[in-house]
C-alpha positions as CSV (number, residue, x, y, z in Angstrom):
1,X,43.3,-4.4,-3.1
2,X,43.5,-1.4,-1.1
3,X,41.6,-0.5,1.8
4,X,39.8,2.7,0.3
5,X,38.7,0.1,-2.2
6,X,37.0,-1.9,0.3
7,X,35.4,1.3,2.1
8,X,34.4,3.0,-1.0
9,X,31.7,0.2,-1.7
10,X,31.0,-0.1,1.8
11,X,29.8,3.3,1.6
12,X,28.0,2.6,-1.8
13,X,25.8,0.7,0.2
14,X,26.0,2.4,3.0
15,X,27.2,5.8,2.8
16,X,28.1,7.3,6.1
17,X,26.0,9.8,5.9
18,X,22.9,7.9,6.7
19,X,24.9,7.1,10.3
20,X,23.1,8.6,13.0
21,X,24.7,11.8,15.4
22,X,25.5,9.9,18.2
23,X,27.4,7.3,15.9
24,X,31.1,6.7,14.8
25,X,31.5,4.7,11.9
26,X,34.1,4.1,9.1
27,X,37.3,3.3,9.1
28,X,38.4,3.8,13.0
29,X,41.9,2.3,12.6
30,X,44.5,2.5,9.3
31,X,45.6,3.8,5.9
32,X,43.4,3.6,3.4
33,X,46.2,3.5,1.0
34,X,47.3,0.2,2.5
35,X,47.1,-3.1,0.9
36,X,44.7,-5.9,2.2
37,X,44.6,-9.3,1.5
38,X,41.9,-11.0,3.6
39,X,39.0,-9.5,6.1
40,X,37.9,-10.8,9.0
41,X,33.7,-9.9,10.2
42,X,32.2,-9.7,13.6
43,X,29.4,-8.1,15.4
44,X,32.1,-6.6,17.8
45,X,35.5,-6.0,17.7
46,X,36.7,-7.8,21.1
47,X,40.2,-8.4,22.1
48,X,39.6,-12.0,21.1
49,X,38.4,-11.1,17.9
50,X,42.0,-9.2,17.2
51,X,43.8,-12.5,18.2
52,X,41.8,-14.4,15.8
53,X,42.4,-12.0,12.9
54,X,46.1,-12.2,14.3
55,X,46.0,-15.8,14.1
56,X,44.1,-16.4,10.7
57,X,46.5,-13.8,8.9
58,X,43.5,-11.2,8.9
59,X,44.9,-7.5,8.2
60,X,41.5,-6.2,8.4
61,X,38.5,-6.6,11.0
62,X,35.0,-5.4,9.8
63,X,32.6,-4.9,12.6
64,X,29.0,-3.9,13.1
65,X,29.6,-1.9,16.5
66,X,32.6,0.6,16.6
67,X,34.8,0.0,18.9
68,X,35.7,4.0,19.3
69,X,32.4,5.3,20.0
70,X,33.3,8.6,22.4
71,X,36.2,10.4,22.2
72,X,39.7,8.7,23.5
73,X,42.0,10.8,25.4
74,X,44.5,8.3,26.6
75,X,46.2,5.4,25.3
76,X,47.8,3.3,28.0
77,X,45.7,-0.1,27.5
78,X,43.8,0.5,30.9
79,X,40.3,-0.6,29.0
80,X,39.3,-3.0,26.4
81,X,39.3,-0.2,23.8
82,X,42.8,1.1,24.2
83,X,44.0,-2.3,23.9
84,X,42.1,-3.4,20.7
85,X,43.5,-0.2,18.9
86,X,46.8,-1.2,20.3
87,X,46.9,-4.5,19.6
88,X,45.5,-3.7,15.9
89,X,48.2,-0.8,15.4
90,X,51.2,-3.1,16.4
91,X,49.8,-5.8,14.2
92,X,48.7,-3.3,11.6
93,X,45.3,-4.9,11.3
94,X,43.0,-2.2,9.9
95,X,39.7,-1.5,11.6
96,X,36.1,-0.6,10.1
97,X,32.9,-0.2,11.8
98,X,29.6,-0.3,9.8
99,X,26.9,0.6,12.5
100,X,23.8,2.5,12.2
101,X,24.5,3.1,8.9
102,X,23.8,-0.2,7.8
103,X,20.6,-0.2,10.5
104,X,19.7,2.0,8.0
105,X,19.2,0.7,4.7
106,X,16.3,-1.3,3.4
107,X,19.3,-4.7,2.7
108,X,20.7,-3.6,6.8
109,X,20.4,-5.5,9.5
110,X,16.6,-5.4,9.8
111,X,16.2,-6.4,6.4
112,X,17.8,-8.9,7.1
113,X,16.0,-10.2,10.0
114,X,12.7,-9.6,7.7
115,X,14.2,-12.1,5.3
116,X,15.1,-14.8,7.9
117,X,11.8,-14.3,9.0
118,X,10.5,-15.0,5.3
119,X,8.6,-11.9,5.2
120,X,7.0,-10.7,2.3
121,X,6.9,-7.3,0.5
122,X,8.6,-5.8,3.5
123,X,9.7,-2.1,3.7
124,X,11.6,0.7,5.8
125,X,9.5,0.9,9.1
126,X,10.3,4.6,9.4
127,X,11.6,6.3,6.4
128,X,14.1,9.0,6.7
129,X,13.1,12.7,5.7
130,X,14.9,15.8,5.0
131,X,17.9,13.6,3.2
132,X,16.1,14.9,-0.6
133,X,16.8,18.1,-2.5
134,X,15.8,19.1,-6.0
135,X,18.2,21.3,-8.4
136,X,16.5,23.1,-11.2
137,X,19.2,24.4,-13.8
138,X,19.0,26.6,-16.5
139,X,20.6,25.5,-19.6
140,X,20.6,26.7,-23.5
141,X,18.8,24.0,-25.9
142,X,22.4,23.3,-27.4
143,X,23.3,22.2,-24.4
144,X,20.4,20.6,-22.8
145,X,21.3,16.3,-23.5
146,X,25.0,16.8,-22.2
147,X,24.2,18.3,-19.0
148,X,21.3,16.2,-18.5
149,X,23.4,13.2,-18.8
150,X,26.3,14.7,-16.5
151,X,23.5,14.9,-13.7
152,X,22.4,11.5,-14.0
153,X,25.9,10.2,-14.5
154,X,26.8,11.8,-11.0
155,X,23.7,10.3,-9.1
156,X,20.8,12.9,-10.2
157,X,17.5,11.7,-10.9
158,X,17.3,8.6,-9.1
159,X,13.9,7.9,-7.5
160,X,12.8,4.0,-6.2
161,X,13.1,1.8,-8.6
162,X,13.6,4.5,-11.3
163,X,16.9,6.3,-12.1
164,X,17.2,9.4,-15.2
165,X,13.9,11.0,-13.9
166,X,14.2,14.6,-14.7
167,X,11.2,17.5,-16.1
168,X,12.0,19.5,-18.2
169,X,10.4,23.2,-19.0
170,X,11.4,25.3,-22.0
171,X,11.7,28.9,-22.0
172,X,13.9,31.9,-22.5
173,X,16.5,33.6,-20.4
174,X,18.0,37.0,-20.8
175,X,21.5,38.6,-19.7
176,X,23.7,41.4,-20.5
177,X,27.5,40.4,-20.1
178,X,29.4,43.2,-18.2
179,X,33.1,44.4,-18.3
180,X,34.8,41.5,-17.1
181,X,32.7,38.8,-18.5
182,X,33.8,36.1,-21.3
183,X,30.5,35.5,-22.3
184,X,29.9,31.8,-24.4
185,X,27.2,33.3,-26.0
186,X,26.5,36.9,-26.4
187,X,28.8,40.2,-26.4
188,X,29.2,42.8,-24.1
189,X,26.9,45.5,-23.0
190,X,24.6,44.0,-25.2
191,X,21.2,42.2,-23.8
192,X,20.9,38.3,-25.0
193,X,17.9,36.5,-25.3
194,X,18.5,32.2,-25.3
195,X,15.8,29.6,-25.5
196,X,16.5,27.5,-22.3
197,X,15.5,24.3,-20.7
198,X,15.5,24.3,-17.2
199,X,16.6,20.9,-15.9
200,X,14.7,19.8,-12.4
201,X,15.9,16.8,-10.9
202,X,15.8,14.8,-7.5
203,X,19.1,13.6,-5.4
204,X,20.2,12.8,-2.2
205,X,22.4,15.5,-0.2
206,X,25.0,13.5,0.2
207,X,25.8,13.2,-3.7
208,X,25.2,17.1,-3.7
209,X,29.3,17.9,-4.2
210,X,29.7,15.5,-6.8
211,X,26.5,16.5,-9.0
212,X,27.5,20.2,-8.7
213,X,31.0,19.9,-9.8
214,X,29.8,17.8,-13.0
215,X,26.8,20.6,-13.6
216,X,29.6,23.2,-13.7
217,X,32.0,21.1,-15.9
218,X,29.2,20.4,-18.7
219,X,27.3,23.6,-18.8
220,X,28.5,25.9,-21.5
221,X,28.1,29.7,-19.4
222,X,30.5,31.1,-17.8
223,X,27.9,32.0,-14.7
224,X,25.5,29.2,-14.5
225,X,21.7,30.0,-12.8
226,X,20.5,27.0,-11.1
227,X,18.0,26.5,-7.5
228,X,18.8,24.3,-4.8
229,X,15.3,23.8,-2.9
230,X,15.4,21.4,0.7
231,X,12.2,18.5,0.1
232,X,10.9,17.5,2.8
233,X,10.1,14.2,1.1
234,X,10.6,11.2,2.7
235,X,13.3,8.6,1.0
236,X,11.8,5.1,1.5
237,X,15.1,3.4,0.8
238,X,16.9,5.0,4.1
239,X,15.5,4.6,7.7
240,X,15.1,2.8,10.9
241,X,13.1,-0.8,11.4
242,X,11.5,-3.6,8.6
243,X,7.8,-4.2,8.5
244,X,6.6,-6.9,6.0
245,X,3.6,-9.8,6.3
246,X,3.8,-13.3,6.7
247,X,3.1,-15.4,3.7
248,X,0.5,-17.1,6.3
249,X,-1.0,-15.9,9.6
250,X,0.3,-17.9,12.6
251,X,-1.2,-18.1,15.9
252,X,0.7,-16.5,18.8
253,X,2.5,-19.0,20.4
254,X,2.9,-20.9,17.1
255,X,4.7,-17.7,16.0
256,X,6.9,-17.6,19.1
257,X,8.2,-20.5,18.3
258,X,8.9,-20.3,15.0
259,X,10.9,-17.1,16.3
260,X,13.4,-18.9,18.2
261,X,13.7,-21.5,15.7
262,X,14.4,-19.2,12.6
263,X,16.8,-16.4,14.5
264,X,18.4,-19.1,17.2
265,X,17.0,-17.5,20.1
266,X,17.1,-18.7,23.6
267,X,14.9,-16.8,25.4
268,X,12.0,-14.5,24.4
269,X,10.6,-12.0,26.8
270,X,7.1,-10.5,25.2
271,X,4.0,-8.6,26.4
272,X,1.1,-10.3,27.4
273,X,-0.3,-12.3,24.2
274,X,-3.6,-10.7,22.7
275,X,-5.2,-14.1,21.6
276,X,-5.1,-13.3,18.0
277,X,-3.3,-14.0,14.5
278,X,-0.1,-12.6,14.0
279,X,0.2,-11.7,10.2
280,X,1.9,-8.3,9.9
281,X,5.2,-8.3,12.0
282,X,7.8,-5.0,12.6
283,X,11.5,-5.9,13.5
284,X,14.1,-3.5,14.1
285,X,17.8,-4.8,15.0
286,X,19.2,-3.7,18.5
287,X,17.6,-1.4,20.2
288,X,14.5,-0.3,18.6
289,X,11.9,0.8,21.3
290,X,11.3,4.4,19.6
291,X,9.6,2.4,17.0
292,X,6.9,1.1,18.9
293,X,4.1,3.6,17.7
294,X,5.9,3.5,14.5
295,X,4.8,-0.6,14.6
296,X,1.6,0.6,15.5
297,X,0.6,2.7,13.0
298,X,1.7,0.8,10.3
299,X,-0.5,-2.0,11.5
300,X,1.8,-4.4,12.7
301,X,0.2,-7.1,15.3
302,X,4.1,-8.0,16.4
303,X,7.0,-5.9,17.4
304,X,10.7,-7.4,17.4
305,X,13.6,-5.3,18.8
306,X,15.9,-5.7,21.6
307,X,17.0,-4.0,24.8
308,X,13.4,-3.3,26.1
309,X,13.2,-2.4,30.0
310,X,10.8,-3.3,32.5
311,X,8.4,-0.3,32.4
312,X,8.7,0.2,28.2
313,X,6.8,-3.2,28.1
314,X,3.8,-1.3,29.2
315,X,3.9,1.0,26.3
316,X,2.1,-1.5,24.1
317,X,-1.2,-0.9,26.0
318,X,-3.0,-4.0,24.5
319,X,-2.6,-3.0,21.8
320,X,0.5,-4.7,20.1
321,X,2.5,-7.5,21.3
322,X,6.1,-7.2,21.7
323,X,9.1,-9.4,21.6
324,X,12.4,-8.5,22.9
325,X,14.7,-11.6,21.8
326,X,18.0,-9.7,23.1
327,X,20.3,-7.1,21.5
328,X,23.4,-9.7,19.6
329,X,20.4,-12.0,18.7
330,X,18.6,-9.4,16.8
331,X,21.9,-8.5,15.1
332,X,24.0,-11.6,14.9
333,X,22.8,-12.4,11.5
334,X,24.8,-9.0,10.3
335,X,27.5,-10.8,9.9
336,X,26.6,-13.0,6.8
337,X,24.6,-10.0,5.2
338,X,28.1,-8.2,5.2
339,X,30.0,-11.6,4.1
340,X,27.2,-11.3,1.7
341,X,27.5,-7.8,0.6
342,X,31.2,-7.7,0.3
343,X,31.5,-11.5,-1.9
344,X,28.8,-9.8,-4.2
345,X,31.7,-7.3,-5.2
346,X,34.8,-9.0,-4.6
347,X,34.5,-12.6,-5.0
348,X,38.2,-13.2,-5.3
349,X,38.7,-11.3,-2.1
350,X,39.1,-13.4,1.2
351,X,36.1,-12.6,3.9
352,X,35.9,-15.1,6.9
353,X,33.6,-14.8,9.5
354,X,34.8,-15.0,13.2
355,X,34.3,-17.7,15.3
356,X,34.4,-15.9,18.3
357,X,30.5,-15.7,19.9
358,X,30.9,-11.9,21.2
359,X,27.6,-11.7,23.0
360,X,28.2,-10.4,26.5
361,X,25.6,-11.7,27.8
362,X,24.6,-15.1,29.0
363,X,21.8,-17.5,30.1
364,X,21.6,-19.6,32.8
365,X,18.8,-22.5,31.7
């Protein structure tokens, strides 16, 4: 298949614009009009990890982290960077990061940790706001089925678990066409009066282009009155962290332990232990210290993130326990959900996952 192929459902599960503004995913390196036969996945996109896809015949690398993340100004290979993207261009090895994007959708990389974990009934930690809108059109009763369905069609009316959710108001509308106007119903000079339904449904912003252009191509008036109102809703599908309960309460230590067993982590470094059961437990992949009061208030007697420093430890103030098991830990299980994600779509297609451990960081035991 093509690489836009590839990308487009990516972005079906997770579009680019839930990325975050400091962020830089998508495709970083090649034309989507190219073909691809088999993709290789990896937490990072290494030097290493270009040989490998080199070697195993790979013409596309799929990585969590982006491997451009500021600006480049120079290619000359002086830095790991410029030679990845050298290395890939020569071999023409395409490359896509999916990076905070993916952190944040409920099936991302926390999800995904909630699931390892077995948790149960687990949700967004902190949903995302301001990503809603409503569009209320105006439409004559003639009319009124074919439009609806145009704005489902393109994405409208989706809410949860729920998709087609529109209200629906009747009424009456009045206009006068003027020189100039080609009028579907009506004739000029003359003042019309149309029984009208105005349409009101939900979306996300991002699908706001699309459900315009097919409002426009099914509604009969030349000049179509329609609202665009900014919710500040929250979507509980998109944001940052997973929190979710434990089938059973475990002690603390028993917990601990089960931790390092169930995400293959070495070391653990937590606050002090509050000598109480842990039932209700936030995770957030990398690094997820802004959630802390987030974990908090949503009750949770366990935090799980990465990258934590010396004096953020303090911040749990008795209140919380928390459990930094290191940034590629809390991530490294990204891998299969995307192995996952993409064989769920293209089961024909060829996905390997690397073999090359990219974790910079090591532990002397």
């Amino acid at each position: 298949m093509k690489i836009k192929e590839l990308v487009q459902y990516l972005e079906q599960v997770a579009p680019l614009a839930y990325q975050e503004s400091y962020d830089n995913s998508g495709l970083l390196v090649g034309n989507p009009e190219d073909e691809i036969q088999q993709a290789l996945i990896a937490l990072d996109c290494t030097e290493e990890v270009v040989d490998e896809a080199i070697a195993k015949g790979c013409d596309i690398i799929i990585a969590h982290h982006p491997i451009v993340f500021t600006g480049l100004k120079k290619l000359n290979g002086k830095n790991y960077v410029e030679r990845v993207i050298i290395k890939a261009i020569q071999h023409r090895i395409a490359l896509y990061a999916i990076h905070t994007n993916l952190d944040n959708v409920l099936p991302g990389v926390s999800g995904k940790i909630a699931e390892k974990l077995g948790l149960e009934s687990f949700a967004i930690l902190r949903p995302k706001r301001n990503l809603l809108k409503k569009l209320a059109v105006f439409v004559p009763r003639t009319h009124v089925e074919f439009v609806r369905t145009a704005l489902f069609d393109a994405g409208a009316g989706a809410i949860g678990d729920y998709d087609e959710c529109s209200y629906n108001t009747s009424g009456y509308g009045t206009f006068r066409p003027l020189a100039g106007a080609n009028p579907t119903i009506g004739n000029l000079n003359q003042q019309e009066r149309v029984e009208e339904t105005k349409i009101e449904v939900i979306y996300p912003e991002r699908l706001e282009r699309a459900i315009l252009v097919s409002m426009y191509a099914a509604h009969p008036y030349e000049e179509v009155a329609h609202d665009i109102f900014v919710l500040e809703n929250t979507l509980h599908t998109v944001g940052a962290g997973a929190i979710g309960n434990l089938p059973q309460p475990m002690e603390e230590a028993e917990f601990l332990t089960y931790l390092k067993d169930r995400l293959n982590v070495e070391v653990i470094r937590h606050t002090k232990l509050l000598n109480k059961p842990i039932s209700r437990v936030a995770v957030c992949g990398g690094a997820g210290g802004f959630l802390l009061n987030d974990a908090k208030r949503s009750g949770a007697d366990i935090f799980i993130s990465a990258d934590y420093k010396y004096h953020e430890f303090f911040d749990a103030e008795g209140e919380i326990v928390i459990a930094d098991i290191g940034h590629f830990e809390s991530e490294q299980f990204t891998q299969e959900l995307l192995l996952e994600i993409i064989q769920k779509k293209f089961a024909n297609f060829a996905v390997l996952l690397t073999g090359i451990e990219t974790n910079p960081i090591k532990y002397y035991v």
